[in-house]
C-alpha positions in Angstrom: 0.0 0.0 0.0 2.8 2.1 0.7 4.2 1.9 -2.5 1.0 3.0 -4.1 1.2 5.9 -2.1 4.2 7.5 -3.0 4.0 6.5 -6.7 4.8 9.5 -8.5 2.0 11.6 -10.1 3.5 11.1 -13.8 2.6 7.7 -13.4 -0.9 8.5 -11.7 -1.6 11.6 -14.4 -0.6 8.4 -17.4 -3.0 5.8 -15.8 -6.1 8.5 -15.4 -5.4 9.9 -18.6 -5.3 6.0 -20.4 -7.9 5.1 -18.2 -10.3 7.8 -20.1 -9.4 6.7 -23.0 -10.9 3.4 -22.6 -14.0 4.8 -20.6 -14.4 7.5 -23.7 -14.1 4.6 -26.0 -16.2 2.4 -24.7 -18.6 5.0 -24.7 -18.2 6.1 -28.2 -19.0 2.4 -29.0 -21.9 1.9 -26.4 -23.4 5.3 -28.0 -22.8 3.7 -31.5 -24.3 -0.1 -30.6 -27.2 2.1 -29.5 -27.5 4.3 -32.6 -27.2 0.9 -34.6 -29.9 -0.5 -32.7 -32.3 2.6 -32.7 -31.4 2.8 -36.6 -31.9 -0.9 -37.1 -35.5 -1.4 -34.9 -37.2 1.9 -35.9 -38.5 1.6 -39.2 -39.7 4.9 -40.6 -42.3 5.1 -43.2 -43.1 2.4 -46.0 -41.4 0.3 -43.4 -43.0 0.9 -40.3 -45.6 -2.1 -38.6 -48.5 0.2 -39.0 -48.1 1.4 -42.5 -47.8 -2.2 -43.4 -51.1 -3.2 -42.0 -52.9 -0.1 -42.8 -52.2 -1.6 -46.8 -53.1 -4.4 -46.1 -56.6 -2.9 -45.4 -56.4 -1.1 -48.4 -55.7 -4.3 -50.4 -58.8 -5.5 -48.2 -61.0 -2.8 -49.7 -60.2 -2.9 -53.0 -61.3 -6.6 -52.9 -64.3 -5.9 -51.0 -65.1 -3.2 -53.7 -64.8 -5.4 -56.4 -66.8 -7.9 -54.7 -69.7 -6.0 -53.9 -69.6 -2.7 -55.6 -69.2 0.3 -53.8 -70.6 1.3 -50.7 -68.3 3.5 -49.4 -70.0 4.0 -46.1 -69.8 0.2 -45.2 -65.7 0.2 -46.2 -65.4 3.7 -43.7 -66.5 1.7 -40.9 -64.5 -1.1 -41.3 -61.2 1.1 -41.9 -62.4 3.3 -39.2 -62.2 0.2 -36.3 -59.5 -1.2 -37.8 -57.9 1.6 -37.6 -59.3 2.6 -33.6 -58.2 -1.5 -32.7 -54.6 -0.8 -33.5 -54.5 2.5 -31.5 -55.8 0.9 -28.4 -53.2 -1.9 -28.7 -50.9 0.9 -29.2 -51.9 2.9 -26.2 -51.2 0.2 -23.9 -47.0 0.7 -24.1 -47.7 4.5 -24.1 -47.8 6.2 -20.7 -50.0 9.1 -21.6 -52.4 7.4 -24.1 -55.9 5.9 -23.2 -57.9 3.7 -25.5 -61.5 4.5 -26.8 -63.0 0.8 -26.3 -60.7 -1.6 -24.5 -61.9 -1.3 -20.6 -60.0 -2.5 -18.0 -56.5 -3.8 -19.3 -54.0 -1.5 -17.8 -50.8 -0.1 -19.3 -47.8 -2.0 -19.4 -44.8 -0.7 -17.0 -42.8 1.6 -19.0 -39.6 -0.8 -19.4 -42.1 -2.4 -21.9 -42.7 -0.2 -24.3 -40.8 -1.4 -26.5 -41.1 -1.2 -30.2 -41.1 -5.0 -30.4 -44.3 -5.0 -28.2 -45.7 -2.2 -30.0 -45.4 -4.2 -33.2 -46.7 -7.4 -31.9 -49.5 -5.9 -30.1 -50.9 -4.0 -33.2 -50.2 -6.8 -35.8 -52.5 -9.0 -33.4 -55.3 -6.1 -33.1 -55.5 -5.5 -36.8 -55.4 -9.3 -38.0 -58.3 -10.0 -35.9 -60.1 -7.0 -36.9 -59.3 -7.3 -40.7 -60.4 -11.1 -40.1 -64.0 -9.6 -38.5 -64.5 -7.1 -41.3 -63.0 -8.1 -44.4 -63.4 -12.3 -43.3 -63.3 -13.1 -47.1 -59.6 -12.6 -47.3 -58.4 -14.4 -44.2 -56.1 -16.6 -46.2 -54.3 -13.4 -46.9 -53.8 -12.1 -43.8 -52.8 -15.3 -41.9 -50.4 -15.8 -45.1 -49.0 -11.9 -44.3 -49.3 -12.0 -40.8 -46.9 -15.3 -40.7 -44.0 -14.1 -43.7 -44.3 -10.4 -43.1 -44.3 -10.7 -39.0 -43.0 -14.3 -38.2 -46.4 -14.1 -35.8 -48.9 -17.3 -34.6 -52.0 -16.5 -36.3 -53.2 -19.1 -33.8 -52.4 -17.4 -30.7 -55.7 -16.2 -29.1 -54.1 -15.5 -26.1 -55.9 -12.6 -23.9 -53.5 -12.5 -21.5 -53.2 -8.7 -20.4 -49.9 -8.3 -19.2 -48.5 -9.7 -23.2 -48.4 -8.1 -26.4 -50.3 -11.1 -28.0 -52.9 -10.8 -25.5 -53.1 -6.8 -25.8 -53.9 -7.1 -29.2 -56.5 -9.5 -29.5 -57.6 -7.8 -26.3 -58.2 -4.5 -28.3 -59.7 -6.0 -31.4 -62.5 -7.8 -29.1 -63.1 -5.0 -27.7 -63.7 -3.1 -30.7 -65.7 -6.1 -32.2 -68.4 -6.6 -29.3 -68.4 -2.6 -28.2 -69.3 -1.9 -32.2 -72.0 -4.6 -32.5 -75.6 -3.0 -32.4 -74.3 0.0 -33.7 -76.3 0.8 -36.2 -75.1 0.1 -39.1 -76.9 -3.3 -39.1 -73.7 -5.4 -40.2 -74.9 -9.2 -38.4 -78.0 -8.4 -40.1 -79.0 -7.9 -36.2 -81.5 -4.9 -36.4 -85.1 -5.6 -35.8 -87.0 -5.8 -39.4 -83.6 -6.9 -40.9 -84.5 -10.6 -40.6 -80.7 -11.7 -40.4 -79.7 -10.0 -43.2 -76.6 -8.1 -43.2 -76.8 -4.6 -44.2 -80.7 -5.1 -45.0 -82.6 -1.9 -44.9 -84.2 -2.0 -41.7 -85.8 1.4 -41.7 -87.9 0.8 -44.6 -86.9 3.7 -46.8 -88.5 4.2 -49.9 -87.7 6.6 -52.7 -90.5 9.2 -53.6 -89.8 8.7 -57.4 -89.1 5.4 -59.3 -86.7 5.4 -62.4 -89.1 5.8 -64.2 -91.4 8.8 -62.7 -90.4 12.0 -61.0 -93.3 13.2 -59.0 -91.1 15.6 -57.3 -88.3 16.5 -59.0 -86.7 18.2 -55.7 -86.2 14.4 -54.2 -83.6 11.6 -54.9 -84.8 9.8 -58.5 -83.0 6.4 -59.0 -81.7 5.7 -62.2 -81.2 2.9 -64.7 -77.2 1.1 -65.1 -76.2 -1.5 -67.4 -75.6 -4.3 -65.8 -72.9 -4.9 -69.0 -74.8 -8.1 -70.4 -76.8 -5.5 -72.3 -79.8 -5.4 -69.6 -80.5 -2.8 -67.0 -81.3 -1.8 -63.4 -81.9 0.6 -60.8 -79.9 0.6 -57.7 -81.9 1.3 -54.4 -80.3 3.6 -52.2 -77.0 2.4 -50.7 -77.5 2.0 -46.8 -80.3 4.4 -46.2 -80.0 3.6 -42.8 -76.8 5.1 -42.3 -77.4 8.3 -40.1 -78.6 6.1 -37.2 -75.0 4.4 -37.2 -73.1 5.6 -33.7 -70.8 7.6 -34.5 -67.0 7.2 -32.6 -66.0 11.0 -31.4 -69.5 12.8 -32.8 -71.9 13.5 -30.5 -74.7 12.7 -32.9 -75.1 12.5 -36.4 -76.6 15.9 -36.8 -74.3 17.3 -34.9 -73.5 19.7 -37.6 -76.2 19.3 -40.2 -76.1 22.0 -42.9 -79.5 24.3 -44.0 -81.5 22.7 -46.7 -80.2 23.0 -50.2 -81.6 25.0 -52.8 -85.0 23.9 -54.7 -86.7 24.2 -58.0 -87.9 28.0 -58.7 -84.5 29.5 -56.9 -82.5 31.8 -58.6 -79.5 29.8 -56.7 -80.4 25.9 -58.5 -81.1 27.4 -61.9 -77.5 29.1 -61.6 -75.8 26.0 -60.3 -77.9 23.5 -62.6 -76.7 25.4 -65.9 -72.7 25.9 -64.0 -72.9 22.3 -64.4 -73.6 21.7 -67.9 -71.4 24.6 -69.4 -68.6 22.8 -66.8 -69.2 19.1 -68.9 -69.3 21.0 -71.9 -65.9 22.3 -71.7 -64.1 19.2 -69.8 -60.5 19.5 -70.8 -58.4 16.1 -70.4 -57.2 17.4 -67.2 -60.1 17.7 -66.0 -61.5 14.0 -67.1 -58.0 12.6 -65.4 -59.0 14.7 -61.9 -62.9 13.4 -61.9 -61.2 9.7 -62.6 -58.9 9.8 -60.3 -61.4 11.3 -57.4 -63.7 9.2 -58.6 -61.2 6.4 -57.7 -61.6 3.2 -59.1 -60.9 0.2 -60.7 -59.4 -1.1 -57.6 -61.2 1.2 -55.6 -60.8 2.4 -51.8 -63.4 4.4 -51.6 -63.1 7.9 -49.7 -61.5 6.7 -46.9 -59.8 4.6 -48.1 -57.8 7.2 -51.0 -57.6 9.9 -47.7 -55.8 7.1 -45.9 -53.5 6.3 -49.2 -52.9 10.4 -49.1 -51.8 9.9 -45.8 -49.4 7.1 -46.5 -47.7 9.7 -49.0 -47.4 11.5 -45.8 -45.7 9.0 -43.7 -43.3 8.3 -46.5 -42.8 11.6 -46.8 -42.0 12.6 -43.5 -40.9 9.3 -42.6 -43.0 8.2 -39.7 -42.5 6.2 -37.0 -44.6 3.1 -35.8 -46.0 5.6 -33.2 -46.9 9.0 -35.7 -48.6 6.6 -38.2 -50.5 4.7 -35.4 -51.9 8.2 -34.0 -52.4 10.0 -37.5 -54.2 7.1 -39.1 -57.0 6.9 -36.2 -57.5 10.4 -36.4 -57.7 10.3 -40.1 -60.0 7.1 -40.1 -62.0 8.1 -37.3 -62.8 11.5 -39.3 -63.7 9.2 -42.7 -66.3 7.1 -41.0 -67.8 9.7 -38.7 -67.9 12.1 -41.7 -70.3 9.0 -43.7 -72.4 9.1 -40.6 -72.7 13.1 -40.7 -73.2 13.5 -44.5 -75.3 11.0 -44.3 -77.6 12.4 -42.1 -77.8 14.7 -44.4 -78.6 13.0 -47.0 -81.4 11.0 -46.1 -82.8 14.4 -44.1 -83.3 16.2 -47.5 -83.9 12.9 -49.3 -82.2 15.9 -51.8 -82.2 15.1 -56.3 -79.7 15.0 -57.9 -78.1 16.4 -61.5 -78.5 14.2 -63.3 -82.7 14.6 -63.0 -82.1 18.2 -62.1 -81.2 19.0 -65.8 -83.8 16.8 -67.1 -86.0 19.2 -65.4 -84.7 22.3 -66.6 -83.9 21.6 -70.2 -86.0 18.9 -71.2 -87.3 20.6 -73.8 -84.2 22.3 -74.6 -81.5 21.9 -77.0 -77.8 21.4 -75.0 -74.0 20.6 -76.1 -73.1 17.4 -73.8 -71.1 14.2 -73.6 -72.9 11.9 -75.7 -71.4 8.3 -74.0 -68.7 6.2 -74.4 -67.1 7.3 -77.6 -69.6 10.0 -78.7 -67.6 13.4 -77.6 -69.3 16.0 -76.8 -72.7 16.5 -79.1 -75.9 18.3 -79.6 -78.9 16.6 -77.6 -81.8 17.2 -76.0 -81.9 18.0 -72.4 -83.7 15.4 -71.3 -80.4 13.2 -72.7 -78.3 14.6 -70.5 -75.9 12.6 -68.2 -72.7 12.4 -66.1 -69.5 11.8 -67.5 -69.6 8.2 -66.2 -69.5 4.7 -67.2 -72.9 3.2 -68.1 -72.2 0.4 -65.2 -72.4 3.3 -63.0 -74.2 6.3 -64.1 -73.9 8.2 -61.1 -74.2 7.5 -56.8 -77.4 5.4 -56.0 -78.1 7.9 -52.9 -78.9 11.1 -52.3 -77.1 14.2 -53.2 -77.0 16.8 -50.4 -74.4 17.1 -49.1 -71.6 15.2 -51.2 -69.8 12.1 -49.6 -66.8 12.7 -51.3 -66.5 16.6 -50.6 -67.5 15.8 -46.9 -64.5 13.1 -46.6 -61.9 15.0 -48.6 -62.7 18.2 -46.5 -62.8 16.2 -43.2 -59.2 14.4 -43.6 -57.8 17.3 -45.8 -58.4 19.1 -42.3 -57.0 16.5 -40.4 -54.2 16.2 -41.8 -52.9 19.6 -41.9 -54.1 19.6 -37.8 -51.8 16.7 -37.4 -48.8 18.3 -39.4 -48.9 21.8 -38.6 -49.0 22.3 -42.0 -51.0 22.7 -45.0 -48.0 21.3 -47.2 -48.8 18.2 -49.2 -46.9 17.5 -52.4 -48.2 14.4 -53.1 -48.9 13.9 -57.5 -50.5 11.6 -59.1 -50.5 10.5 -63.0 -53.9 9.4 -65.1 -54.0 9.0 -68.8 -57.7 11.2 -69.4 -60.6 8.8 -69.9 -59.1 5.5 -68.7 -61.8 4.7 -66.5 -64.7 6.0 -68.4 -64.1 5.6 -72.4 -61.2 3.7 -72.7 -61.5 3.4 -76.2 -61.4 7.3 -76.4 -58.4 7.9 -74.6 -57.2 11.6 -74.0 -53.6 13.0 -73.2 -51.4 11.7 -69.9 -51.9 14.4 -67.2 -50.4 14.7 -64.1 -52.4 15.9 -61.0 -50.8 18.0 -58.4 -52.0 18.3 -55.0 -49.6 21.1 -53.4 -51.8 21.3 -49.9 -54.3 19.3 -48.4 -57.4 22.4 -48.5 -56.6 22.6 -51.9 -56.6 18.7 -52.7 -59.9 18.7 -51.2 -61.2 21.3 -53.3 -60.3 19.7 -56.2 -62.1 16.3 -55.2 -65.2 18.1 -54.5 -65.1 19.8 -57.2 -64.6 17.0 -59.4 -67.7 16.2 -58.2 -69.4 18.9 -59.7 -67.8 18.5 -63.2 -68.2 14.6 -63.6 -71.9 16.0 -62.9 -72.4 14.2 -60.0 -73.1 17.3 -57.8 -73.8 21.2 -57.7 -72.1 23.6 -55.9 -74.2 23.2 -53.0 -73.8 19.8 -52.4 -70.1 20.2 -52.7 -69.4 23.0 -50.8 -72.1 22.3 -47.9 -69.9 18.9 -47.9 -66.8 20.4 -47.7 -67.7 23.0 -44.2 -69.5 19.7 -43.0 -66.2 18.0 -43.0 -64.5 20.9 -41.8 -66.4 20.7 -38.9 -66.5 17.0 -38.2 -62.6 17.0 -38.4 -62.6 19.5 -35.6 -64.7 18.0 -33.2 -62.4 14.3 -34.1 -59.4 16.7 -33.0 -61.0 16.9 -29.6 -61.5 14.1 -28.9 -58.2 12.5 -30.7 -56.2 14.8 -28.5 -58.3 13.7 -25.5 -56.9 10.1 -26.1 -53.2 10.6 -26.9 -53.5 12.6 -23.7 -52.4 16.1 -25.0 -55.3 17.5 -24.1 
């Protein structure tokens, strides 16, 4: 000990100063094991858990289109609790976060939020959920769930203190707490008679396809059904506005005045906007009412708003936990925003253009799209029709407000809440007439959506010059969403505990 004691400092300066070199060292390579590890288990966009699974139900709802035809109010439900199943897994490994329908599991200590759980959690929630919702395509998702994740479809574990158990936890929760809703999906409303989806509250349409009694009401019209025969669509889920909605407090929570009827200055303005509009339809604009109109392989509303905000995550590349939280705002928003227009709809029971100018210019001569093929010709106004397919003329619903102007506004709003910003940037290419004539093709044109307002504008007014709307169904639609996106901001901030 001695000896140690009266070593001299040179010696003691040399050992301290080598000794730091090792500490610093070890510490430069603790720091860059950890930034290896960080870099290596946080995928970021394209690459994340959630971004996978939220195309996956994409993929889901193009199938589901194409199985059934649209009914973009039945896919926003099932994207909309898909959506709210893997948020609650999600909020389980966060310590401010609560979760809108699974009571009574509590949060995991904090030295478990780890991404892995995260991950494992969520896969489990939106598996069972896309298996619920989409059950068609459960071959696929057991298939993705096993190569994408290396995960036990099997496990049906609900043990609370695991990730497995978490998320099938939070998808039955989901499941039982949405059954009875309202929107009639087991067929389980009175007067539905097991049916799934049947129209339980007995709505009629005022005019057949064939009569317009009152020419201020919904008139359904004749498609081909593309064997050369034809048919007229009832109204798609008339029962819609009596669906509960997730963060609204009803459905008419912010039901818009009545639109405007026959003998107003206002509908003869916007009746005649919409012919000289289909008149003069450039290419560009055939490409934009395509694209909005969104199909083959369509998503529906919320389904494109939640590919637009996929171009978000990749462009900003998210995290597991910013996609997790942006997609159940943004999907909460779509489906509560069907339940709001649709109040609306079935409220004003409100005509739409295509009878509206058969009203005003029956007896008229008019320059129009003639069909498939036909360009724009002379006709009579009776003739008139939407710059659509024959299989689908034009919405079997209601017009007032529009569905698509109410979603687009609704995300377009969310999304820039979310960000901060109104910056989008996303583009889009269509070759004019694809999806309506394709023997008649027009020029490539690409679509630019610089911010989110102004991508919504341009789907509702797409609307308007595909003919499927006036003005005042598209921009009634577009405050309603607004306002529904708003009130989903609430209660979104409510539940990632920021409020």
């Amino acid at each position: 000990m001695k000896m140690m004691k009266f070593r001299s400092s040179k010696y003691v300066l040399f050992a301290a100063f080598f000794g730091s070199l090792i500490f610093l060292s070890n510490c430069a390579d603790m720091a860059k094991t950890d930034e290896e590890a960080v870099t290596k288990e946080e995928p970021k966009g394209a690459d994340n858990v959630a971004y996978k699974w939220a195309g996956m139900a994409l993929t889901a709802t193009a199938y589901d289109t194409e199985r059934f035809k649209p009914r973009p109010t039945i896919t926003s439900r099932y994207l909309g609790l898909i959506s709210v199943a893997m948020f609650d897994a999600w909020s389980r490994f966060d310590e401010k976060a609560t979760p809108v329908y699974l009571d009574g599991v509590e949060s995991l200590p904090k030295e478990e939020h780890t991404l892995k759980n995260k991950e494992i959690a969520i896969s489990y929630a939106a598996y069972r959920t896309l298996n619920e919702y989409y059950y068609t395509d459960e071959p696929m998702f057991t298939k993705f769930m096993k190569e994408e994740f290396d995960l036990d479809p099997m496990d049906t574990s609900l043990d609370p203190t695991t990730a497995v158990g978490i998320g099938n936890l939070a998808a039955k929760a989901v499941i039982e707490a949405r059954k009875g809703d309202g929107a009639n999906q087991y067929g389980e409303e009175e007067g539905s008679n097991g049916e799934a989806y049947f129209n339980y509250v007995g709505y009629e349409p005022v005019n057949l396809a064939d009569t317009n009694v009152d020419p201020n009401r919904w008139q359904p019209k004749y498609f081909s059904d593309g064997e050369g025969g034809k048919y007229a669509p009832g109204c798609l889920t008339p029962f819609w506005d009596k669906v509960k909605p997730i963060a609204l407090k009803s459905a008419d929570q912010f039901r818009p005045g009545p639109p405007p009827m026959i003998g107003s200055e206002q509908l003869e303005v916007e009746v005649e906007e919409v012919i000289e509009l289909q008149r003069k339809l450039t290419d560009y604009q055939k490409a934009l009412v395509e694209f909005m109109r969104d199909g083959p392989q369509s998503v529906q509303q919320a389904g494109h708003w939640l590919k637009f905000a996929q171009d978000v995550s990749r462009r900003d590349m998210h995290t597991l936990d910013e996609d997790v939280k942006m997609y159940f705002y943004n999907q909460v928003v779509a489906m509560d925003g069907f339940i709001a227009s649709w109040d609306s709809k079935m409220f004003y029971d409100y005509a739409r253009p295509f009878a509206l100018v058969h009203e005003y210019y029956e007896d008229k001569k008019i320059e129009a799209w003639g069909g498939e093929g036909k360009g724009m010709i002379e006709m009579d106004g009776k003739e008139w029709r939407p710059y659509s397919p024959e299989t689908f003329l034009c919405p079997p619903f209601p017009s007032y407000v529009s569905g698509h102007s109410t979603i687009s506004g609704g995300c377009a709003e969310a999304l820039k809440l979310w960000t901060g910003s109104d910056e989008f940037g996303s583009v889009a290419t269509m070759v004019a007439g694809a999806l309506t004539e394709p023997d008649n093709l027009g020029d490539t044109v690409t679509l630019e959506f610089p911010t989110f307002t102004e991508t919504a504008e341009m789907a509702g007014i797409s609307r308007v010059l595909g003919g499927y709307h006036i003005q005042a169904d598209n921009v009634a639609g577009l405050e309603l969403g607004r306002d529904v996106a708003k009130e989903v901001w609430k209660f979104y901030k409510k539940h990632v505990g920021e409020e």
